[in-house]
C-alpha positions in Angstrom: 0.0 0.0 0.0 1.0 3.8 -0.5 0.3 6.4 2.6 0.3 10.1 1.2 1.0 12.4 4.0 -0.7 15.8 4.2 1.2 18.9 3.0 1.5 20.3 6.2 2.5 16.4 7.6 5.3 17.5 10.4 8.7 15.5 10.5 7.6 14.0 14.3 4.8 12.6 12.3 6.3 11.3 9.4 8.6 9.7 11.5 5.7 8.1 13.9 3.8 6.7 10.8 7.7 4.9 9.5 7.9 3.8 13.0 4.9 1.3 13.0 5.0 0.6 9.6 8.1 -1.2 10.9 6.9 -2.3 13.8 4.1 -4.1 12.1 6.7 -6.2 10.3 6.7 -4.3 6.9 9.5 -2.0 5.5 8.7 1.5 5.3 10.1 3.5 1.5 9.9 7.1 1.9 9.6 9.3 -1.3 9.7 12.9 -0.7 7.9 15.2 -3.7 7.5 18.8 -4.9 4.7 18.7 -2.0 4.2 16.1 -0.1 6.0 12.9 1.3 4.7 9.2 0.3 5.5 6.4 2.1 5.5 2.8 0.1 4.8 -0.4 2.5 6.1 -3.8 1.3 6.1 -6.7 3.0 4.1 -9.9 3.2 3.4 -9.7 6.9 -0.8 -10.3 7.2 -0.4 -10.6 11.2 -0.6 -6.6 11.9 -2.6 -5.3 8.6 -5.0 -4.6 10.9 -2.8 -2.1 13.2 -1.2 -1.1 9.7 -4.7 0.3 7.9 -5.4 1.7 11.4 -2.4 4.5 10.5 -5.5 6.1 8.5 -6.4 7.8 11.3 -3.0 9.1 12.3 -2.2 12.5 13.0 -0.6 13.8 9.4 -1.6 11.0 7.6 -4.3 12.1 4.4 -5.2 9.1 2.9 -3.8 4.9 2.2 -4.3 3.6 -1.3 -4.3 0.2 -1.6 -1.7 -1.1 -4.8 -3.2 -4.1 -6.6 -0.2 -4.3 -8.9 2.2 -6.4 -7.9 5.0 -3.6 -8.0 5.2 -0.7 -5.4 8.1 1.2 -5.2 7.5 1.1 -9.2 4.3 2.3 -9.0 3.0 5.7 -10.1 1.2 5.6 -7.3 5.0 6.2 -5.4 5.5 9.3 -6.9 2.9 10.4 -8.9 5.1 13.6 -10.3 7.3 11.0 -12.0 10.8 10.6 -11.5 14.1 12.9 -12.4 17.1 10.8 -11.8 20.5 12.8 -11.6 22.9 11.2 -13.5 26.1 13.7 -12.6 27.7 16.4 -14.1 24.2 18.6 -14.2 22.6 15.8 -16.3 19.5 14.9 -15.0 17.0 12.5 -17.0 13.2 12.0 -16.2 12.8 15.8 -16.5 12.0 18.2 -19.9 15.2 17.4 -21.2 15.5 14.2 -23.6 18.9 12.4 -23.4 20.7 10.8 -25.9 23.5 8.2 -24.9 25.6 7.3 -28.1 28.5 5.2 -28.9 29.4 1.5 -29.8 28.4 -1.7 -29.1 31.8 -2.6 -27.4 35.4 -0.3 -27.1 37.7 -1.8 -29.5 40.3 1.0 -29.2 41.5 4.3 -28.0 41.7 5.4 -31.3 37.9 4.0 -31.8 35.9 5.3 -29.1 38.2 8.4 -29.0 37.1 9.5 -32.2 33.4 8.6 -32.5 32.9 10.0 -28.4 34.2 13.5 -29.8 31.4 13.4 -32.8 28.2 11.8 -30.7 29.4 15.0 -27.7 29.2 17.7 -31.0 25.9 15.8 -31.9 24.6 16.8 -28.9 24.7 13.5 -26.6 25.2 13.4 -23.0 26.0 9.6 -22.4 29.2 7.9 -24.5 27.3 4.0 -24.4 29.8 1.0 -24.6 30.5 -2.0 -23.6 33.6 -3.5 -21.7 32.4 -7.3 -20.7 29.9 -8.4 -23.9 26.8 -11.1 -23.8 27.3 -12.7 -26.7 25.1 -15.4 -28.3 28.7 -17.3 -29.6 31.2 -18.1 -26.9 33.9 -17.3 -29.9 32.4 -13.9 -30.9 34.5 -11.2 -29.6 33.5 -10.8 -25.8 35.1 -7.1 -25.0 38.3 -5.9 -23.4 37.0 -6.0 -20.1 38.5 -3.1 -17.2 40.7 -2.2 -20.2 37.6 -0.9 -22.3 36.5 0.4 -19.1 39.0 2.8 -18.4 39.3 3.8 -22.6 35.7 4.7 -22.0 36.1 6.9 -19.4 39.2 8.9 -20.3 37.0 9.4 -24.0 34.5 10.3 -22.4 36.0 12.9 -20.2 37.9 14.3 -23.0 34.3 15.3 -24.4 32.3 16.4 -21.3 30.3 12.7 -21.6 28.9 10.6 -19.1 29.7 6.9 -19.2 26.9 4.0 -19.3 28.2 0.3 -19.6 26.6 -3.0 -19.0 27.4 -4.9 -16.0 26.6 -8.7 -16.0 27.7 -9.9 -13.2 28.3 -9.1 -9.0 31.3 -9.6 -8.8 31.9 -6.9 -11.9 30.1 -3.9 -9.9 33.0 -2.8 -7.9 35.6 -2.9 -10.5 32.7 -0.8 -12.6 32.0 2.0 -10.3 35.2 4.1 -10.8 34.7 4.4 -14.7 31.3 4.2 -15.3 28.3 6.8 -14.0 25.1 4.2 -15.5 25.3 0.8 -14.9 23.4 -1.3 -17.7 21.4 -4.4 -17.1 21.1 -6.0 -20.6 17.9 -8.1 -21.8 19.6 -11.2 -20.7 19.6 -10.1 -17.2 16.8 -8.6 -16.5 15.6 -11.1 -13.9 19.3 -12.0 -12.8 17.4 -11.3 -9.2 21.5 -11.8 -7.3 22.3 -9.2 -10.1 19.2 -7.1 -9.2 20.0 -7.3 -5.7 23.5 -6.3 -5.2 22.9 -3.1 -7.7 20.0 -2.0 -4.7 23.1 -1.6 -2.6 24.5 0.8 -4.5 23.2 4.5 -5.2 24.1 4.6 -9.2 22.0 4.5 -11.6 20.9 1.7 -12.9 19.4 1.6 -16.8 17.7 -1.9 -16.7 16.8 -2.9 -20.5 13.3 -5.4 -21.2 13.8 -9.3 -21.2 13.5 -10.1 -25.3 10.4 -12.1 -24.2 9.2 -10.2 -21.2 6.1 -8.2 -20.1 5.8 -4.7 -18.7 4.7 -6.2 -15.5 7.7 -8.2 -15.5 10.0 -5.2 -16.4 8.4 -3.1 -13.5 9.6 -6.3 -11.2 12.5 -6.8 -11.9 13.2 -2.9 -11.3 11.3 -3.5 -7.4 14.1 -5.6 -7.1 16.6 -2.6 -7.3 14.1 0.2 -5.4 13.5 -2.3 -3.0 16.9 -2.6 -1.6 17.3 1.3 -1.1 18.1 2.7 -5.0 15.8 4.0 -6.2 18.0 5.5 -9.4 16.2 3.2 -12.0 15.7 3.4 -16.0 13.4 1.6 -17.7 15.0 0.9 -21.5 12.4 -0.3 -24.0 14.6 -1.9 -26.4 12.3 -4.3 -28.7 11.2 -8.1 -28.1 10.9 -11.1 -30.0 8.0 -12.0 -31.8 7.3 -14.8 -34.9 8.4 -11.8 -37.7 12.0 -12.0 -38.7 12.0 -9.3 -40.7 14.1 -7.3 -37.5 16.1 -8.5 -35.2 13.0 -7.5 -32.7 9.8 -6.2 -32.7 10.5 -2.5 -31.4 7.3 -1.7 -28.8 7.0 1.6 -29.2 3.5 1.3 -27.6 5.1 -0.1 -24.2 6.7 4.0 -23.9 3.8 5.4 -22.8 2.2 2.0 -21.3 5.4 2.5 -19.3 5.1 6.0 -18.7 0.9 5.7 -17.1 2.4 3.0 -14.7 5.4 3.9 -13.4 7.2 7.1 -12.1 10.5 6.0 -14.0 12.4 7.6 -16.5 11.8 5.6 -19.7 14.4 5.4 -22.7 14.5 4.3 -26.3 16.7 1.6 -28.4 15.9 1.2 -31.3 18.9 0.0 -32.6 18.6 -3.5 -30.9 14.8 -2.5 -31.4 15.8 -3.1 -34.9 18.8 -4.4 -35.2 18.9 -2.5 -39.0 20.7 0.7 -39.8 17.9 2.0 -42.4 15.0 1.5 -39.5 16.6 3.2 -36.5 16.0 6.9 -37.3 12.1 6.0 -37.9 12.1 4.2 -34.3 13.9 6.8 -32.4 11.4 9.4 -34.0 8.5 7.5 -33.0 10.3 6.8 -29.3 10.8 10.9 -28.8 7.0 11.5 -30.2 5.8 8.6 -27.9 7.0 10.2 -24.8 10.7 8.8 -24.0 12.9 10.4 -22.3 15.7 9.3 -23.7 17.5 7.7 -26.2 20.2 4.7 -26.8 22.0 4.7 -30.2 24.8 2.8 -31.2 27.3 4.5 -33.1 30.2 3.6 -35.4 32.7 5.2 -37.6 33.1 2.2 -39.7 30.6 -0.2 -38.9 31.8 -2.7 -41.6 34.6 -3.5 -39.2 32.8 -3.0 -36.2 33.1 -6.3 -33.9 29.4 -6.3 -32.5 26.3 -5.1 -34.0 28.0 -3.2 -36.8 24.7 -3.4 -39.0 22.4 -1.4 -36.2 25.3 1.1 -36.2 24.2 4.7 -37.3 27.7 6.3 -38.9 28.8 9.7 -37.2 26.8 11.7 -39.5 23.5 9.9 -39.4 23.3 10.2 -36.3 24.1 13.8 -35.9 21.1 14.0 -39.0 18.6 11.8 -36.1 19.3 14.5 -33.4 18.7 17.3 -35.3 15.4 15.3 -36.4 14.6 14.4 -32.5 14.6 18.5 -31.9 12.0 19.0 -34.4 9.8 16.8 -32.3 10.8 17.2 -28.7 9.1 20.7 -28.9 5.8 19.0 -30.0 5.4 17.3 -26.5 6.5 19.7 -24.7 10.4 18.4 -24.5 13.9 19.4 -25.4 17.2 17.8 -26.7 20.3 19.0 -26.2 21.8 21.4 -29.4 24.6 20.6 -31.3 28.0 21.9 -30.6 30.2 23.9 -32.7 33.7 22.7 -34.1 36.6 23.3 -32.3 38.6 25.8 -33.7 42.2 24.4 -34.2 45.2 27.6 -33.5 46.8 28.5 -36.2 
């Protein structure tokens, strides 16, 4: 259940109501908005319900709303102003502001994800996306360079004024990740690695969980009350397609799921449509129809020669296309009410 507290709710009683909420057995989540606080109850405990719906009448206490969805902390119902999610440096995501994370599948070089981190910043992106430990279908496909690409990633992205957001797949990878990277990323494959889920609650990070290839919003909105649960509440949702009988794409991009998403929960939702689509050609439609739908955000991989690339390489937008999608994305933003960043001029080399 949810408990809003009245405007004028004083601290003595927030604190009484937290008090036995944990005294009935329950854990008490407390949300503070624009205007009032909520507090989320979760717990299985049927023994003091009673005691527990008797907080109705509690000095500072305006009203309980019983949550028949499965997910709490999740829940709109939580924070019904939605959430904005700092994500460092100023950036902030959830708010007017759509942001763009851009980069490669998976750091193959300085020289690589120098170069296209310097282009996607001029573009207008906030986020250098890459990968340093790779899921891959084929145990001999190239698998990432690991706390190498880690820390290539964050010195490129420095260089540029970029945040970093990699994918972490595994406990024991989240403390060598937290120097170099500002998102963590749970891929598709993971999102109900519940030990995964767990141990990122611990932390305070952000934490950009992507949709199961064959999951539900009910079950994307789960595996995230995994996270809030244990105290971090710094979640994105990433819509980034699922499988369905066509073949035509690699997935079947749910663009409907955006604002689905958006009606249900208080988190920031972001955009991929590049493993939405897993084609060059269809990712500038996708990411249109993302900004228009209400993201706020999107997830583009990006490539100077995606030919050679060694992941994904045929979902990569070049440099320049997807300097043409941003430009696109600002035409929209302003239609519902949003923003995206402007591009940035060229450096001006001495002379």
């Amino acid at each position: 259940m949810i408990i809003n507290m009245a405007v004028n709710a004083t601290e003595e009683q927030i604190d009484h109501v937290v008090k036995r909420i944990q005294e009935c057995g329950f854990q008490a989540h407390l949300s503070r908005g624009e205007e009032r606080a909520v507090i989320g109850v979760v717990g299985k405990s049927e023994k003091h319900r009673g005691e527990l719906e008797a907080l109705q009448a509690a000095p500072g206490v305006e009203e309980i709303i019983r949550i028949t969805h499965p997910f709490k902390l999740a829940s709109r119902n939580f924070r019904p102003e939605g959430s904005v999610i700092e994500l460092g440096k100023g950036v902030t995501i959830g708010g007017t502001e759509i942001v763009a994370a851009a980069g490669p599948c998976a750091v193959e070089s300085a020289a690589q994800i120098g170069e296209i981190a310097e282009k996607v910043a001029r573009a207008g992106a906030k986020l250098l996306r890459g990968g340093a430990f790779k899921p891959r279908s084929s145990p001999y496909s190239f698998q990432g360079l690991g706390g190498e690409g880690l820390k290539l990633m964050r010195a490129a992205a420095d260089d540029n004024g970029l945040l970093v957001v990699s994918e972490v797949m595994d406990p024991s990878q989240i403390d060598v990740m937290l120097p170099y990277v500002d998102v963590l990323q749970v891929g598709a494959r993971n999102m109900q690695n519940y030990y995964l889920l767990r141990a990122l609650g611990e932390i305070q990070k952000p934490v950009l969980l992507k949709r199961g290839m064959s999951a539900t919003i009910e079950e994307l909105l789960l595996s995230a009350e995994y996270i809030m649960a244990g105290g971090n509440y710094n979640v994105i949702l990433c819509e980034r397609g699922i499988r369905t009988f066509d073949t035509y794409m690699r997935n079947t991009m749910d663009i409907a799921a955006i604002p689905v998403i958006k009606q249900l929960s208080h988190l920031p939702v972001v955009a991929d449509p590049s493993h939405g689509t897993g084609r060059r050609d269809k990712v500038g439609a996708m990411a249109r129809a993302a900004v228009a739908a209400g993201a706020d955000g999107l997830l583009i991989e990006v490539h100077q020669d995606p030919e050679r690339a060694l992941s994904d390489g045929a979902q990569s937008l070049y440099p320049d296309q997807f300097a043409q999608l941003m430009a696109e994305a600002r035409m929209i933003a302003p239609a519902v009410g949003r923003r995206i960043a402007e591009e940035k001029a060229h450096k001006r080399v001495a002379v």
